[in-house]
C-alpha positions as CSV (number, residue, x, y, z in Angstrom):
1,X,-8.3,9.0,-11.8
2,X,-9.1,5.1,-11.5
3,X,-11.8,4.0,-13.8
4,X,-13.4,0.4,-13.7
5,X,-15.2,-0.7,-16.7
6,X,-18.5,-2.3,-16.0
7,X,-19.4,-5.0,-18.8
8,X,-23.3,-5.4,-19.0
9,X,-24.7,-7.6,-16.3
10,X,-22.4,-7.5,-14.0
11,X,-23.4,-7.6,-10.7
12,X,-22.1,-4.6,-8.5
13,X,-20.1,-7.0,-5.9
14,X,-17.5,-7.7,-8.8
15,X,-17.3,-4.4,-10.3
16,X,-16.2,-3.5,-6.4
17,X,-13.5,-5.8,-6.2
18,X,-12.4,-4.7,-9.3
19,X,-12.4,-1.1,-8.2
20,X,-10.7,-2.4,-4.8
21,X,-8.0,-4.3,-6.6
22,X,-7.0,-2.0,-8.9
23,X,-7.0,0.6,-6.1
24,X,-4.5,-1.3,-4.4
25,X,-2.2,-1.9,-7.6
26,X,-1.4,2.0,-8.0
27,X,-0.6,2.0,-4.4
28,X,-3.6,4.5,-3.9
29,X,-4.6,3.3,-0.4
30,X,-1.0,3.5,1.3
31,X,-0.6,6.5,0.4
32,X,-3.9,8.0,1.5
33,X,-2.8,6.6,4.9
34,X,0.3,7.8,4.5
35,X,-1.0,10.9,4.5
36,X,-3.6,10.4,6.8
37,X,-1.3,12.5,9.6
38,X,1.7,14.8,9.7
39,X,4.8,12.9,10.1
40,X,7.3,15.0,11.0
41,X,11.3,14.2,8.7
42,X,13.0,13.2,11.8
43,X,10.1,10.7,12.4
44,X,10.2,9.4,8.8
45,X,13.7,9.2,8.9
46,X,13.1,7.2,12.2
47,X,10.9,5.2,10.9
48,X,12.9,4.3,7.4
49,X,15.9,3.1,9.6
50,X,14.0,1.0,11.8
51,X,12.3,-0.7,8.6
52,X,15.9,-0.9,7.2
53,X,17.3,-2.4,10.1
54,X,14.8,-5.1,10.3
55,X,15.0,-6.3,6.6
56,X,18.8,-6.5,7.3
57,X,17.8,-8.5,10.6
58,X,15.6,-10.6,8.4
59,X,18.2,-11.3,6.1
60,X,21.0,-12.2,8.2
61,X,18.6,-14.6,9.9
62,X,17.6,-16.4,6.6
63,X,20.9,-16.2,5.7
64,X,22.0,-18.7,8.6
């Protein structure tokens, strides 16, 4: 469970960003959208190559 500590006076806008930011540190929000919808494992698997072959893509063309 994420828990933001409010100091006193603190307006609500920058306790929310804090809430928001730390959300996104433990990687709270990809996952939630990860599992928004069934992904079947041939479409994962799918979509790991293609992420795989465009870093190496990437690479090859910094490397030039």
């Amino acid at each position: 469970m994420t828990r933001v500590e409010v100091r006193r006076r603190e307006d609500l806008e920058r306790a929310l960003k804090k809430f928001k930011t730390k959300i996104k540190k433990e990687g709270i929000i990809e996952e939630l959208k990860k599992r928004e919808f069934y992904e079947k494992p041939s479409q994962r698997r799918r979509k790991r190559q293609e992420a795989a072959r465009r870093r190496e893509l990437r690479r090859r063309k910094e490397a030039e």
